[in-house]
C-alpha positions as CSV (number, residue, x, y, z in Angstrom):
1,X,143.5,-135.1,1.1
2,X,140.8,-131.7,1.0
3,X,142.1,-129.4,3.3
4,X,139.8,-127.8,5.8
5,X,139.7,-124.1,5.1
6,X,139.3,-121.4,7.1
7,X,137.0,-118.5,6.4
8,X,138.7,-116.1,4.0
9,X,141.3,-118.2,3.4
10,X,143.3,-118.6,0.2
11,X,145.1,-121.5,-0.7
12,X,148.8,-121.4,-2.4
13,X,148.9,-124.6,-4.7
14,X,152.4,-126.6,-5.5
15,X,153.1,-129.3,-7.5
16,X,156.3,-131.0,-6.7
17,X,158.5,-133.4,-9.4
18,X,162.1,-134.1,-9.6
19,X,164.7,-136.7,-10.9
20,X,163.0,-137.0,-14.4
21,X,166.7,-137.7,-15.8
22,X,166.1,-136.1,-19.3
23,X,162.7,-138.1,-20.1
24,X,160.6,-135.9,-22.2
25,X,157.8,-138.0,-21.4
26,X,157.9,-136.9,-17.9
27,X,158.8,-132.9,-18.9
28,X,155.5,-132.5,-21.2
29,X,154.3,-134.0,-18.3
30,X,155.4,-131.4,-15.8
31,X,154.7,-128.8,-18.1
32,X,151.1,-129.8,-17.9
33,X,150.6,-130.3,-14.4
34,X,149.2,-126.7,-13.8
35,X,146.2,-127.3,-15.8
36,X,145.6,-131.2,-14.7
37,X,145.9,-130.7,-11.3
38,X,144.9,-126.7,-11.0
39,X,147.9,-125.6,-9.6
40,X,150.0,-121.8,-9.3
41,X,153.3,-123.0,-9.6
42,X,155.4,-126.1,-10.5
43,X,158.6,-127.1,-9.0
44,X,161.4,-129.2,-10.6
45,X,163.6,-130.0,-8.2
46,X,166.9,-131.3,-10.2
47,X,168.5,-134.0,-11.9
48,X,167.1,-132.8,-15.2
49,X,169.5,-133.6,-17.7
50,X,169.9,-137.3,-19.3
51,X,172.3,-139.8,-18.4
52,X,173.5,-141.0,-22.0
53,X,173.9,-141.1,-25.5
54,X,171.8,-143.4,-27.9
55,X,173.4,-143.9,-31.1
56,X,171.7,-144.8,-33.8
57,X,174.2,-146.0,-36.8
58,X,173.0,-145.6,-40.3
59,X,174.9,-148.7,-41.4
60,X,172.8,-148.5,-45.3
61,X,171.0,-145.2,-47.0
62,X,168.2,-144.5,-44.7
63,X,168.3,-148.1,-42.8
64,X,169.4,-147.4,-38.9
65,X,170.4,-149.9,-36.1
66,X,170.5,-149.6,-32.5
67,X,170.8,-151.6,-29.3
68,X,168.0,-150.0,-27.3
69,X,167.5,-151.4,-23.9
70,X,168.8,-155.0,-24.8
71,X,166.9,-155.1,-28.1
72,X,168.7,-155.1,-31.6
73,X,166.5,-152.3,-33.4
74,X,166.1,-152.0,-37.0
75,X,164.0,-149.1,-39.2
76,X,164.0,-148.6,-42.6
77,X,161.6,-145.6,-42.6
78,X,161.2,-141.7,-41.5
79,X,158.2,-143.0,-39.5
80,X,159.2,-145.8,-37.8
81,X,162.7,-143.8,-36.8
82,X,160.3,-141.1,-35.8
83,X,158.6,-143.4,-33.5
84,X,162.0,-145.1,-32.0
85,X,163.3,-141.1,-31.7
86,X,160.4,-140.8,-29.7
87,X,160.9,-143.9,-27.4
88,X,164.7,-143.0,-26.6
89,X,164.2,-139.3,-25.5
90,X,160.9,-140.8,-23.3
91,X,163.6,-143.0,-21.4
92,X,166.2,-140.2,-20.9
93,X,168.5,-140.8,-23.4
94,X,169.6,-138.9,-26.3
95,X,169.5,-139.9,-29.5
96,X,172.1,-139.6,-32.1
97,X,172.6,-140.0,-35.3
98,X,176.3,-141.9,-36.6
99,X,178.1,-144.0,-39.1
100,X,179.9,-147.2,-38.0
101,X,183.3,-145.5,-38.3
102,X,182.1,-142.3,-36.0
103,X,181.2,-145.5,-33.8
104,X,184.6,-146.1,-33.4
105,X,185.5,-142.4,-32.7
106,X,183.2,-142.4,-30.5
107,X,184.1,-145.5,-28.3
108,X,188.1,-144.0,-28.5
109,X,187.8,-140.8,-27.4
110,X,185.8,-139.8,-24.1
111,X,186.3,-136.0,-25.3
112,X,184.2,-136.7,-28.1
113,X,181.6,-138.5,-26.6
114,X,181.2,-135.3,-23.9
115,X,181.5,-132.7,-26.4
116,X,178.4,-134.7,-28.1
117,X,176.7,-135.2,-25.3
118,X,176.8,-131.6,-24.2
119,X,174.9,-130.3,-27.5
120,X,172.2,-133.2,-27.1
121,X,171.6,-131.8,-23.7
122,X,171.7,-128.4,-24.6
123,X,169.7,-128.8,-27.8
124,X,167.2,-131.0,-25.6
125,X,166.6,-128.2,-22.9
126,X,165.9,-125.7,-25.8
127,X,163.2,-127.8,-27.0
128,X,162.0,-128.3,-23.6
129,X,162.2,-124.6,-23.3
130,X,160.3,-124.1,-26.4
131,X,157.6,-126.6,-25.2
132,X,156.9,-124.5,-22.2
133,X,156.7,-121.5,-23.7
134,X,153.6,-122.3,-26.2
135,X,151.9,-124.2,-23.0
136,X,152.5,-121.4,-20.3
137,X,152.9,-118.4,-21.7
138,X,150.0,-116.1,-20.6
139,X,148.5,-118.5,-18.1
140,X,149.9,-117.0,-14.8
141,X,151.3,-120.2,-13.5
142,X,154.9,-120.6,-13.2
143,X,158.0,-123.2,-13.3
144,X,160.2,-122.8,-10.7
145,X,163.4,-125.5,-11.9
146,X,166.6,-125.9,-9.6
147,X,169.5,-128.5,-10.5
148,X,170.3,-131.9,-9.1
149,X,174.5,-133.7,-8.3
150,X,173.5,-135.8,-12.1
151,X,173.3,-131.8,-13.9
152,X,176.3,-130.5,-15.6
153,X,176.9,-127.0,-14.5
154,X,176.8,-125.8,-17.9
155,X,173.2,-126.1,-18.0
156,X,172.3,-123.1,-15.9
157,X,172.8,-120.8,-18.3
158,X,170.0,-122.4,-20.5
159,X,167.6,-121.9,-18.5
160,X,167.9,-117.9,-18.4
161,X,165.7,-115.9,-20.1
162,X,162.4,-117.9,-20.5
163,X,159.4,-115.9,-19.8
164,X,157.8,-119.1,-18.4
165,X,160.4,-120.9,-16.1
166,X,162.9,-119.3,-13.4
167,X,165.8,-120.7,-12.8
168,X,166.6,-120.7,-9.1
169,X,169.8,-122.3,-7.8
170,X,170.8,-121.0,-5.1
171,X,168.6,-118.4,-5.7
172,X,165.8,-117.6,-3.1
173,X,162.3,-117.6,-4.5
174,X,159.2,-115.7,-3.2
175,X,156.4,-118.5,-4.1
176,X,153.9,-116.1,-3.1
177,X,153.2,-113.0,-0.9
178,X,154.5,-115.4,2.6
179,X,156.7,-118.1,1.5
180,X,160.2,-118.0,0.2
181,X,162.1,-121.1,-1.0
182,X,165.9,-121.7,-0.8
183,X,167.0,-124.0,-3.5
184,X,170.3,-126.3,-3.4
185,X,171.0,-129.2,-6.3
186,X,174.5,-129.9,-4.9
187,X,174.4,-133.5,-2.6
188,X,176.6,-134.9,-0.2
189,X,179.0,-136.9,-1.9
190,X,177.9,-140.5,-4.1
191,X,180.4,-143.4,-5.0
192,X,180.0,-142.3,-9.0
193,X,181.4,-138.5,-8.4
194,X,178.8,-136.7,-10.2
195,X,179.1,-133.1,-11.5
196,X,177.6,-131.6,-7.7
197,X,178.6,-132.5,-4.7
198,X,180.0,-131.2,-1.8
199,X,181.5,-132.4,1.1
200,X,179.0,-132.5,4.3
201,X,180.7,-129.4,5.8
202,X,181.2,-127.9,2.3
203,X,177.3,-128.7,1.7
204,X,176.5,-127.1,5.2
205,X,178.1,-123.7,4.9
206,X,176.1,-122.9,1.6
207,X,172.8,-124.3,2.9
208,X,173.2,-121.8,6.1
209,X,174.4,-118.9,4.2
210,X,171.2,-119.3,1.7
211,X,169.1,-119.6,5.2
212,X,170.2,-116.5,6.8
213,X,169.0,-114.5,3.8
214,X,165.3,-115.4,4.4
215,X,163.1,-113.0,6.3
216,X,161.0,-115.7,8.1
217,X,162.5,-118.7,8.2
218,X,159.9,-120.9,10.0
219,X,157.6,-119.8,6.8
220,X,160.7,-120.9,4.2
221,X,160.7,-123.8,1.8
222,X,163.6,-125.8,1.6
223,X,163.7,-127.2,-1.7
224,X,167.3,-129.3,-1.2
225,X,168.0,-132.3,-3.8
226,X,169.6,-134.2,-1.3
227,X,167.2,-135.8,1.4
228,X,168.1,-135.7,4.9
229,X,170.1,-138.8,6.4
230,X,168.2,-141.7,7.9
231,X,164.9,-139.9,7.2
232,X,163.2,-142.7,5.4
233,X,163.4,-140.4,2.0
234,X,167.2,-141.7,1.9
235,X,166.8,-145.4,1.7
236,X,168.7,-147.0,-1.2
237,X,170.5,-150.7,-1.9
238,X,173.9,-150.9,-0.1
239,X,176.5,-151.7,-2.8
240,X,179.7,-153.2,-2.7
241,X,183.2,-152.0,-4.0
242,X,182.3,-152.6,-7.1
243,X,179.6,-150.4,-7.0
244,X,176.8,-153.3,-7.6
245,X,174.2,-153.8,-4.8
246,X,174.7,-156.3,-1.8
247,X,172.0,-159.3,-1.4
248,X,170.6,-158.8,-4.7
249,X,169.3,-155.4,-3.8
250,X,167.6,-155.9,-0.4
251,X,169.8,-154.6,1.6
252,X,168.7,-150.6,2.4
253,X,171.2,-148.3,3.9
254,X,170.5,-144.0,4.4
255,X,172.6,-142.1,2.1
256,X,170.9,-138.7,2.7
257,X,172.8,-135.8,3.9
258,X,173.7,-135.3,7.4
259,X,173.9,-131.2,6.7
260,X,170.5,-131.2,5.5
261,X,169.0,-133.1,8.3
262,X,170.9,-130.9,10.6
263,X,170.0,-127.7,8.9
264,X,166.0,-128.6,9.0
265,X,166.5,-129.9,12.7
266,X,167.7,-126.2,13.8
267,X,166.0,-124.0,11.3
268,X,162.8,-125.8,11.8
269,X,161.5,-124.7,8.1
270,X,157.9,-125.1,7.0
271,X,158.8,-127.3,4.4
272,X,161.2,-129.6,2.9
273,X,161.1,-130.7,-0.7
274,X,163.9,-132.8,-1.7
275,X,164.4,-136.3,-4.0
276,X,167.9,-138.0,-5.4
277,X,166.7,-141.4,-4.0
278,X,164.3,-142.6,-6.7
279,X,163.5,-145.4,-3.9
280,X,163.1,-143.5,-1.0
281,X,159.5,-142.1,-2.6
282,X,157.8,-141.0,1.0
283,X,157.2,-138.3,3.2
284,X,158.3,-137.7,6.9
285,X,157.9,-135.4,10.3
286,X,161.3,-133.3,11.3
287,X,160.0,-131.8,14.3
288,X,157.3,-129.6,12.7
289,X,159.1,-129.6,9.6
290,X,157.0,-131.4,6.8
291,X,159.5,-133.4,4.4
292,X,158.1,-135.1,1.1
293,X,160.3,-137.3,-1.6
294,X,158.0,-138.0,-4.3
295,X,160.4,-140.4,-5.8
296,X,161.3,-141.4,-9.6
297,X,159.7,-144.1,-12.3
298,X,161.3,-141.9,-15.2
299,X,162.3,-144.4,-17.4
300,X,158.1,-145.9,-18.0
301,X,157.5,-142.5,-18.7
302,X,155.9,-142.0,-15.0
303,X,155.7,-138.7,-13.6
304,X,155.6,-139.2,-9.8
305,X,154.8,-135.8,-7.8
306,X,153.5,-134.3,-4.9
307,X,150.5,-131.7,-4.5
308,X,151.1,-129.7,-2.0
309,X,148.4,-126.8,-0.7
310,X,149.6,-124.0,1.4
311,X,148.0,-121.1,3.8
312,X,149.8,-118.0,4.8
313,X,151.2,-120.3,7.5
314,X,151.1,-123.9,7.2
315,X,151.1,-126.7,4.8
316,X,146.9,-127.5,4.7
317,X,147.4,-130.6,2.8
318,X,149.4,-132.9,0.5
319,X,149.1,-135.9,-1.8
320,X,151.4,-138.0,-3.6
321,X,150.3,-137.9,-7.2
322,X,151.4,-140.0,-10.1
323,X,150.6,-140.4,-13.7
């Protein structure tokens, strides 16, 4: 939607992504969102790294197989690995290169297969890094990138010293001259124990501590992974104990956080910009506290977002973008 302006008024424009889960599909994507949609700063709010390993076993010279998605894969040329390279890192996972008897390495020792996976992630990020930098650099607009419960804390140091992207867990951000942004990727806790997550007074006591360093907190961003409970941007299939969803997935249940609903019922911020539920893609009303959750389609290579336009005191607008 165009927001009406006042006279003299200028106009603070955000574009919102998160959960892209290591697609690099969905990063160039990000990166390029300044220029497509003619915005001052881009936020990425966590769950950036992948989820897994794809090997692909050189079982002759030059000749590689892989199970990609269900589908026995077979290239016999540069291009044509090129090309299913390409495909795997679009997805989210990380491709690697083996022989059948690393294979069996691989599958016997869990140590191996995270030691592995750390350097794919790492070696990733530095490409993403590099990316940026030839897009951004000199442009003015910036990428603001917090962490998400699926990131390995090892991946914050990574991020330091680009010239293009700040790295801002648990860091507070000034966006622009009257809006600063708190910014937490650790959730409530999940049933798969993923490398953040707090407990819900745990999760609490950090979220206030971050909010009683702001200056003006009904002006403040809070840009918190984890949506707040039974908001509508929490929705996602109730499983069983076996972890695999009841009534073939029909089922919806809130799995938010009960610390960040409570903290945006009494702080009252201006804004709330949170994800996590790849379902829950919405936005919502929290007394005057505007709360978006543009979702997740990472793994078609979908970059779902939300524009967002601020004034010196209110959110003017927003849209839910995708492409």
């Amino acid at each position: 939607m165009r927001p009406t302006l006042r006279f003299g008024e200028k106009l603070t424009k955000l574009f919102f992504a998160t959960d892209i889960h290591g697609s690099e599909t969905c990063w160039l994507k990000f990166v390029n969102a300044g220029s497509f949609y003619g915005v001052d700063v881009m936020i990425l709010g966590g769950d950036i790294t992948g989820k897994g390993i794809q090997v692909l076993v050189e079982a002759q010279p030059h000749v590689y197989r892989s199970n990609f998605l269900g589908q026995e894969i077979v290239v016999d040329s540069r291009e044509a690995l090129g090309k299913l390279e390409a495909k795997i890192r679009s997805a989210g996972f990380y491709a690697y290169h083996t022989t059948p008897d690393e294979v069996k390495e691989l599958a016997a020792s869990e140590e191996l297969r995270e030691k592995i996976f750390s350097r794919l992630i790492a070696e990733s990020i530095a490409r993403w890094l590099e990316m940026a930098e030839q897009k951004l650099k000199g442009s003015g607009r910036r990428i603001i990138v917090t962490a998400g419960n699926d990131d390995p804390e090892s991946i914050n140091e990574l991020f330091i010293g680009s010239s293009v992207i700040t790295w801002a867990e648990r860091d507070i951000v000034s966006i622009d001259d009257h809006h600063e942004m708190i910014n937490e990727g650790f959730s409530n806790p999940t049933p798969w124990q993923t490398h953040r997550e707090l407990t819900e007074d745990e999760l609490l006591k950090v979220l206030v501590e971050q909010i009683e360093k702001l200056k003006d907190v009904p002006n403040a961003i809070f840009n918190l992974h984890a949506p707040p409970y039974n908001s509508t941007l929490d929705g996602a299939p109730e499983l069983d104990a076996k972890l695999t969803p009841k009534d073939g997935g029909r089922t919806y249940v809130p799995v938010g956080s009960t610390a960040v609903r409570q903290v945006i019922e009494k702080y009252q911020p201006l804004l709330g910009l949170h994800g996590h539920v790849h379902e829950a893609k919405g936005s919502t009303k929290i007394g005057r506290t505007l709360c978006v959750n543009p979702g997740s389609t990472y793994t078609e290579g979908s970059l779902s977002g939300v524009l967002v336009n601020l004034s010196s005191r209110a959110v003017r607008s927003f849209q839910p973008v995708q492409g």
